[in-house]
C-alpha positions in Angstrom: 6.9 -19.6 -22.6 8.8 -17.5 -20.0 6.9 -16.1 -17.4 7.5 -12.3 -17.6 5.9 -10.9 -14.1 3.7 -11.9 -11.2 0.2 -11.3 -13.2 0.8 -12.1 -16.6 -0.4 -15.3 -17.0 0.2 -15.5 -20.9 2.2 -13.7 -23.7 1.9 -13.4 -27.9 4.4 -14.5 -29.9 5.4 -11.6 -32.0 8.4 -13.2 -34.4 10.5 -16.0 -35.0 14.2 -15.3 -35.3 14.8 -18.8 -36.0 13.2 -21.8 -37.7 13.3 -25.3 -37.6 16.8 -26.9 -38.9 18.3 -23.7 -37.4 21.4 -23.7 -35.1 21.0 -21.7 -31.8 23.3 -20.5 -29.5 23.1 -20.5 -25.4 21.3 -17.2 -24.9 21.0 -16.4 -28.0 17.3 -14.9 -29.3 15.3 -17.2 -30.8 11.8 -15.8 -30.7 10.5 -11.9 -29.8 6.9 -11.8 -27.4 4.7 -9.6 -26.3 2.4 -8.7 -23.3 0.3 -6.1 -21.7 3.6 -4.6 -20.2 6.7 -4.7 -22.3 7.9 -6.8 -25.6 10.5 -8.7 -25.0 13.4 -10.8 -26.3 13.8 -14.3 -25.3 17.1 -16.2 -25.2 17.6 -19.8 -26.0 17.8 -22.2 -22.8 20.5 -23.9 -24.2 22.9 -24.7 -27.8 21.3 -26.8 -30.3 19.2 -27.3 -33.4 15.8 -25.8 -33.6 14.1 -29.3 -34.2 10.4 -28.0 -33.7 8.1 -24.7 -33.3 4.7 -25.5 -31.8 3.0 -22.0 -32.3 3.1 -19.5 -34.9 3.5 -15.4 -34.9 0.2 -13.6 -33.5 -0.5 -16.7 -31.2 -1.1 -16.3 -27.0 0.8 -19.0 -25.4 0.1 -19.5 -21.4 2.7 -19.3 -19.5 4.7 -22.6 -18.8 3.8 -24.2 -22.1 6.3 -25.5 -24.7 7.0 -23.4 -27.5 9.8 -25.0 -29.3 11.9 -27.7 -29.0 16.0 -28.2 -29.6 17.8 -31.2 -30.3 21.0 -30.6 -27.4 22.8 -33.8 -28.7 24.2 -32.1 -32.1 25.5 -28.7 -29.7 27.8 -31.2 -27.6 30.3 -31.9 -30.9 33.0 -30.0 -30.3 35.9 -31.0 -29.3 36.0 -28.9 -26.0 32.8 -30.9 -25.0 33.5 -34.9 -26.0 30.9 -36.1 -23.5 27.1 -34.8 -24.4 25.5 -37.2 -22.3 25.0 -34.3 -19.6 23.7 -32.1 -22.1 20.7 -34.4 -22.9 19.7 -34.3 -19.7 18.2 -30.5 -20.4 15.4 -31.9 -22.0 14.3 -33.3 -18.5 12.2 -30.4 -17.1 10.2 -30.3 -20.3 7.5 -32.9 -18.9 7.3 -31.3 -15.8 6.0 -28.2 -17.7 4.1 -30.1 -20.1 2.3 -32.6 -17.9 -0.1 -30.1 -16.0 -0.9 -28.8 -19.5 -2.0 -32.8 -20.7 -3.7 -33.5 -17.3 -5.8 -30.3 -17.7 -6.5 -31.0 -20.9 -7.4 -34.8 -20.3 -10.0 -33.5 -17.0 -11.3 -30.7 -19.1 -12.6 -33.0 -22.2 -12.1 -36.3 -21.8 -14.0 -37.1 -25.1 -12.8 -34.7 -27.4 -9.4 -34.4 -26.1 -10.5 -30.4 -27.1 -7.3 -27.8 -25.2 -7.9 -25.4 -22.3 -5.1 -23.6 -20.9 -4.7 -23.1 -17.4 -5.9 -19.3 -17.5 -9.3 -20.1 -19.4 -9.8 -22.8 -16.6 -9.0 -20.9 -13.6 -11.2 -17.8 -15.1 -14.2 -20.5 -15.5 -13.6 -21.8 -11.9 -14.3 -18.2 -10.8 -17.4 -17.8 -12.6 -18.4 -20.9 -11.4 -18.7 -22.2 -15.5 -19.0 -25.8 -15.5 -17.0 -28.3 -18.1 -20.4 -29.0 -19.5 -20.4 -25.2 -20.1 -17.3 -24.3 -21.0 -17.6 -27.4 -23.6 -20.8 -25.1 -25.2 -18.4 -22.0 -26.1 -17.1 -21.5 -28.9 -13.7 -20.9 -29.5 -12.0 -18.6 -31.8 -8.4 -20.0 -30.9 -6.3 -22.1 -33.0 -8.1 -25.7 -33.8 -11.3 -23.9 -32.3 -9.4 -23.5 -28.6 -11.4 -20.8 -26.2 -9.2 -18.0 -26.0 -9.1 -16.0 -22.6 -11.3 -13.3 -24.7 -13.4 -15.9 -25.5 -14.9 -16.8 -22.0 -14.6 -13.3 -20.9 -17.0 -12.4 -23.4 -19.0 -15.0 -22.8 -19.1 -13.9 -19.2 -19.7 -10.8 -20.1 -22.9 -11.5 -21.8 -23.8 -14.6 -19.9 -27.4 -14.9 -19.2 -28.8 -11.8 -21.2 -28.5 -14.0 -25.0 -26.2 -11.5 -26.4 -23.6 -14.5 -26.6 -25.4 -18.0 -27.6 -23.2 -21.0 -26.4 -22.1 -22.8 -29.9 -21.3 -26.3 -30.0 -17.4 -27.3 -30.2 -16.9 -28.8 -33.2 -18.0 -25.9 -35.4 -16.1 -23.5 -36.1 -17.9 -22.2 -38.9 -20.3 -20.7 -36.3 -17.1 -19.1 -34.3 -17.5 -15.8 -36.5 -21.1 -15.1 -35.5 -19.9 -14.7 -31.9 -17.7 -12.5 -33.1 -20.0 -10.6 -35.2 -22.6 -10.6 -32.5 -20.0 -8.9 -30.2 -18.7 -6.1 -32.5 -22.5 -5.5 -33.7 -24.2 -4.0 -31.0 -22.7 -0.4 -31.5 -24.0 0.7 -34.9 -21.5 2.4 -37.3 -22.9 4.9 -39.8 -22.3 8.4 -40.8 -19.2 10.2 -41.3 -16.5 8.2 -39.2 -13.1 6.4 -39.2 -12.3 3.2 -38.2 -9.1 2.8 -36.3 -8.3 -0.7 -35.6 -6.4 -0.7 -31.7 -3.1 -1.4 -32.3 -2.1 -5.0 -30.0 -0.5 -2.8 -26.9 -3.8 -0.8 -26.8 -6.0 -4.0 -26.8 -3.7 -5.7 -24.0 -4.1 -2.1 -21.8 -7.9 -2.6 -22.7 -8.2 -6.1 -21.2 -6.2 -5.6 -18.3 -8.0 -2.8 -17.0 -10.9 -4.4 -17.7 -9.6 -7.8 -15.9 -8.8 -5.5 -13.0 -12.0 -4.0 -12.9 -14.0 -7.5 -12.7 -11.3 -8.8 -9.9 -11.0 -6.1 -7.1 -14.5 -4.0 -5.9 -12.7 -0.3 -6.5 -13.0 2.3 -4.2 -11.6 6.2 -4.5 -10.7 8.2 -2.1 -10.1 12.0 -2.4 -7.9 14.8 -0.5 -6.0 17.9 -1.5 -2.7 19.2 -0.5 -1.0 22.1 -0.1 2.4 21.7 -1.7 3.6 25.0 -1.9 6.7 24.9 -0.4 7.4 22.0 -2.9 7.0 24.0 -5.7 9.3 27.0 -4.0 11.8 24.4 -2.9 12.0 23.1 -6.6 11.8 26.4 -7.9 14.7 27.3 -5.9 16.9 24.9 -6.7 16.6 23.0 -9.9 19.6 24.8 -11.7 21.6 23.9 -9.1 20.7 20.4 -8.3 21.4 19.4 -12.2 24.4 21.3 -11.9 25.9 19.4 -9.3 24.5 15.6 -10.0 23.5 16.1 -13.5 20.0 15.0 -13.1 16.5 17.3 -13.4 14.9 17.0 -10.5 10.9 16.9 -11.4 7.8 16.6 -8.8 7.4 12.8 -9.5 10.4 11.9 -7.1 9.4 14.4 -4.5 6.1 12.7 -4.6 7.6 8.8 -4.8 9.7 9.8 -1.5 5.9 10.5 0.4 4.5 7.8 -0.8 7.4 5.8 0.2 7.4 7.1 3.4 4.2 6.8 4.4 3.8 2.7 3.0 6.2 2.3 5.4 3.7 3.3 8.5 0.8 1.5 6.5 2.4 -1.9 5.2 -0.8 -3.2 4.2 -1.4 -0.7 1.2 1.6 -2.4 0.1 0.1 -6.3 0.0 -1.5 -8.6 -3.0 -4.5 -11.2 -2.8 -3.9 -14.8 -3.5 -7.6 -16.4 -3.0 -8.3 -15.8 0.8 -4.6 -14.8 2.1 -3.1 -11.4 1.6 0.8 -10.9 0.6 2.7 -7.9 2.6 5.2 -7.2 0.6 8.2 -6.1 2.0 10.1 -4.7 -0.9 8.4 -1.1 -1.5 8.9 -1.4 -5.8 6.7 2.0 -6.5 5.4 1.6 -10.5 5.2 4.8 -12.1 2.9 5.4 -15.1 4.4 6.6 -17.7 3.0 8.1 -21.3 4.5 6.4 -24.2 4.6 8.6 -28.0 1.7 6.2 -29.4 -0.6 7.4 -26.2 -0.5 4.2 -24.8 0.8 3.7 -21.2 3.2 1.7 -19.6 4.2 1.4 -16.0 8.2 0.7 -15.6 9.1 0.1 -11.6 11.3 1.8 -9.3 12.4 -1.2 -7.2 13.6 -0.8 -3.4 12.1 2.5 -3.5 12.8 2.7 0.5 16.4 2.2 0.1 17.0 5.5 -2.2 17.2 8.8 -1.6 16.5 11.8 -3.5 18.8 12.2 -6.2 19.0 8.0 -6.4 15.0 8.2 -6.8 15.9 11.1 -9.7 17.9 9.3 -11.6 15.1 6.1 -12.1 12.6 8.7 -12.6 14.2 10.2 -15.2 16.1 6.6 -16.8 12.7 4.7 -16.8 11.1 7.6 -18.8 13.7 8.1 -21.0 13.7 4.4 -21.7 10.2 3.9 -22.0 9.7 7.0 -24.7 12.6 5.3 -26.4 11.1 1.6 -26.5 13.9 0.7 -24.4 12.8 -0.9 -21.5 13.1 -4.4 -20.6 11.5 -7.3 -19.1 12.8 -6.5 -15.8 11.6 -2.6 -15.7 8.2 -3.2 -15.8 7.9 -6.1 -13.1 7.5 -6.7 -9.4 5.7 -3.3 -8.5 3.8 -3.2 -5.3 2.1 0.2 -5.4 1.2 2.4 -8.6 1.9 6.0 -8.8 0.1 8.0 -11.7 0.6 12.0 -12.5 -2.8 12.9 -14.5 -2.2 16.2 -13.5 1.0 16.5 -16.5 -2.1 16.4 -18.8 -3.9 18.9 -16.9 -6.1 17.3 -15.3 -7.4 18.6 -11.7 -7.8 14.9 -10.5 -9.2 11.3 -11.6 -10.1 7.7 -10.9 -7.1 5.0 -11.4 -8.0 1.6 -11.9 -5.7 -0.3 -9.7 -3.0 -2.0 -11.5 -3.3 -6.3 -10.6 -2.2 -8.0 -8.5 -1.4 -4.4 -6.5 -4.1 -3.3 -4.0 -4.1 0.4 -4.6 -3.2 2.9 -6.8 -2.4 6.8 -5.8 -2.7 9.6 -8.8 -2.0 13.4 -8.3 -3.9 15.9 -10.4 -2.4 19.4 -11.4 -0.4 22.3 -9.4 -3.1 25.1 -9.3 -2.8 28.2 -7.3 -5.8 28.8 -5.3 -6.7 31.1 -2.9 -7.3 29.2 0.9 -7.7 30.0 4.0 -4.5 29.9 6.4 -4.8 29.3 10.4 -1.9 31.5 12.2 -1.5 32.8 15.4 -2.7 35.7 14.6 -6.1 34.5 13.4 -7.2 33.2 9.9 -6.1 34.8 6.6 -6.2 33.8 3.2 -3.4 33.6 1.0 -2.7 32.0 -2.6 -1.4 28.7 -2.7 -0.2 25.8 -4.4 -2.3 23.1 -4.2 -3.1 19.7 -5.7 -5.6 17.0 -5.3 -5.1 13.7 -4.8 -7.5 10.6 -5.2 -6.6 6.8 -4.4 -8.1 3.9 -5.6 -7.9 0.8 -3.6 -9.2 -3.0 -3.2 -12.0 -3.1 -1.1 -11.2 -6.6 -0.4 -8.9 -5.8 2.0 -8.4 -2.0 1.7 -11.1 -0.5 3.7 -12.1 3.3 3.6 -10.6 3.7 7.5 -7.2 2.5 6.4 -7.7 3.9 2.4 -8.5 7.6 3.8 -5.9 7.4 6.8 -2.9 6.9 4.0 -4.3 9.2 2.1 -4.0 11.7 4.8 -0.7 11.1 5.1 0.6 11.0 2.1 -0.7 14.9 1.8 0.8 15.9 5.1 4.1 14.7 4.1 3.7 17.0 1.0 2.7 19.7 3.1 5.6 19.4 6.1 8.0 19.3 3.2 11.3 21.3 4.5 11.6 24.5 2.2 15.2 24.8 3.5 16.3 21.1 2.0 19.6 21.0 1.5 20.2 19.7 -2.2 
C-alpha cells in the first residue's frame, strides 16, 4: 500500500482491476484506493502474474503493508529480455516492508499471534493503552483485527462504561460495541436515515483526529479590503482578456498569506513528537467545495515562487479539477498552511479545524460593506467600506496567541496596503 501523503497513515481498497492468474503490465493499474483526500489509481511495481491478493474491496490497509503479490519470473520471457534473473530480484524489498508488520505483531500478542497495525499501536501508545488493554478490545476488523475506529472509540468512551472491553476471541460480542455506539442518540418520529457516504465518514474522522491531536486556538481580526474589491472590479475583463484566466479574490488572498509566512516561518512548521518541522516550501492548500458537499483541499505548491496570474491559473485548475473528480494523488499532498473561503457561502466568519500535520489554518468570511470610521488628516470621518473578517486557527503546541495574533495582523494589513493602481 502506497503511501499517498505525509498524514495518511492508511488507505481502503476500493476495486480490483485485476485478479489472481492475471497478467500485469509495468505501471499498469491494478487496484483503485481511497483516503480521506483523493481516490486514487495505483500502478503495478513491475510486469508479471498476479499470483496473490491479500485484502479484499472495502478493506483499510496501513500504509507499507503487502497487498498483492506478482510472480516477476513469467514477465522476463520475451525474447528482448533472455536473462530474468535481475528481474527476481524485485521481490527483495518485500520483507523489508513486511518485517516491521510481523515484529509488531509478534510484540503485540505473543500468544494469540492476534494483528495490530502500526497506526492502532502508535494511537494506543499515546493514550497510554497497555497490550493487556488493547488485548480486551474488541475488534470489528477482518479475523476480529481492532480497526483505527475501534480504539478511537474505545478511547472515546474509556472510563465512563459506554464501551465495555470484550474479550478477543469473540466476535459474536463485536456488534454490541457497535450497537452500544450508534444507540445513545434515540431515533423516533418523522426522520430519514442517510447513511454518510465513505468520503464523508473519512472528512468526519480526520477532523475529529485533528481535534484530539493539536489544543485549537482562534484568533479573530477584520480587514478593510476595499481597494481589493475596486482593483478587481476594475480590471477583471481585462485581465481574462489578456491571459485568459478569471481572476477571483482567492489568489489575491493566497499572495498575503504568502507573503506574510515568509516574515513568520514558524506558522509554516509540523510537529513530529517533541521537534517542530519549518517547512521551507510555502505549499498553500486551498479548501475547495466538491458537488456532493463534501470538501477537499487540493495544494498550490511553491506558492512563493508564483506570481499573480501563475497563482490564477492553480486557483482556478485545482477547482475545476476537483468539481470534475479530476484530481490526483499529487494535488492534494504536501500542504503546509490551509486557506478556507467560508465567506463564498455567506458566512461573516468561522472556526477551521486545522488540517494535520499543518499547524494553522487561516479562513476569510464574506465581503460586506459597512460603514467605519476613517482617520485622515483632516480628522475622523466615516465612510462605507468593504470589509471582511478573518479568524485563524492554530496549534497551541507551538503556535502561541503572541505569534497567532501578530500573523494575523499582517495578513490584514497586506489586504489593506493593497495597491489600487496594480498594473494587471
Amino acid at each position: 500500500m502506497p503511501k499517498m501523503g505525509e498524514s495518511i497513515m492508511e488507505a481502503t481498497v476500493l476495486k480490483w482491476h485485476k485478479k489472481p492468474g492475471d497478467k500485469v503490465k509495468m505501471d499498469e493499474t491494478v487496484l483503485e484506493i481511497a483516503t480521506d483526500k483523493v481516490d486514487s489509481e495505483v500502478p503495478s511495481t513491475a510486469a508479471g502474474t498476479i499470483t496473490e491478493i491479500l485484502f479484499k474491496e472495502n478493506d483499510v490497509v496501513p500504509v507499507g503493508t503487502i497487498i498483492a503479490r506478482i510472480d516477476t519470473i513469467g514477465a522476463a520471457s520475451q525474447p528482448p529480455q533472455p536473462a530474468p534473473a535481475p528481474i527476481q530480484a524485485a521481490p527483495k524489498p518485500q520483507p523489508a516492508i513486511l518485517q516491521p508488520v510481523e515484529r509488531i505483531t509478534t510484540t503485540s500478542n505473543a500468544t494469540t499471534g492476534r494483528f495490530y497495525s502500526p497506526l492502532v499501536l502508535n494511537i494506543a501508545g499515546k493514550e497510554g493503552i497497555g497490550m493487556a488493554e488493547l488485548e480486551k478490545i474488541a475488534g470489528t476488523g477482518s479475523e476480529g483485527r481492532v480497526t483505527k475506529k475501534d480504539i478511537l472509540d474505545y478511547v472515546a468512551n474509556r472510563g465512563n462504561g459506554a464501551v465495555s472491553a470484550q474479550p478477543v476471541m469473540q466476535q459474536s460480542s463485536q456488534p454490541v460495541v457497535q450497537q452500544t455506539a450508534t444507540s445513545s442518540a434515540s431515533v423516533s418520529g418523522n426522520v430519514e436515515i442517510i447513511e454518510m457516504d465513505r468520503m464523508r465518514k473519512l472528512i468526519a474522522d480526520h477532523m475529529v483526529r485533528s481535534k484530539a491531536t493539536s489544543p485549537h486556538v482562534t484568533s479573530f481580526t477584520e480587514a478593510d479590503v476595499t481597494n481589493i474589491v475596486r482593483w478587481r472590479d476594475r480590471v477583471k475583463f481585462d485581465f481574462e482578456k489578456k491571459y485568459g484566466e478569471k481572476i477571483t479574490y482567492t489568489p489575491i488572498f493566497i499572495e498575503a498569506v504568502v507573503n506574510c509566512i515568509r516574515n513568520h516561518p514558524m506558522i509554516n512548521s509540523s510537529v513530529d513528537g517533541d521537534r517542530i518541522i519549518v517547512k521551507k516550501d510555502i505549499n498553500i492548500g486551498m479548501a475547495t467545495a466538491l458537488p456532493s458537499g463534501n470538501l477537499i483541499v487540493p495544494v498550490i505548491k511553491n506558492a512563493d515562487t508564483k506570481n499573480l496570474l501563475g497563482l490564477s491559473k492553480d486557483v482556478n485548475l485545482l477547482a475545476k479539477n476537483a468539481r470534475n473528480n479530476k484530481l490526483k494523488a499529487d494535488d492534494t499532498q504536501g500542504g503546509t498552511f490551509t486557506f478556507t473561503n467560508v465567506g463564498t457561502f455567506g458566512s461573516l466568519m468561522g472556526t477551521p479545524i486545522i488540517n494535520q500535520p499543518q499547524v494553522a489554518i487561516l479562513a476569510v468570511g464574506s465581503i460586506k460593506k459597512r460603514p467605519v470610521v476613517i482617520e485622515t488628516k483632516e480628522g475622523d470621518v466615516i465612510a462605507i467600506r468593504y470589509m471582511m473578517y478573518l479568524s485563524m486557527s492554530y496549534d497551541h503546541r507551538i503556535v502561541d496567541g503572541s505569534l497567532g495574533a501578530s500573523f494575523l495582523t499582517a495578513v490584514a494589513n497586506e489586504l489593506e496596503s493593497f495597491d489600487l493602481n496594480r498594473e494587471v
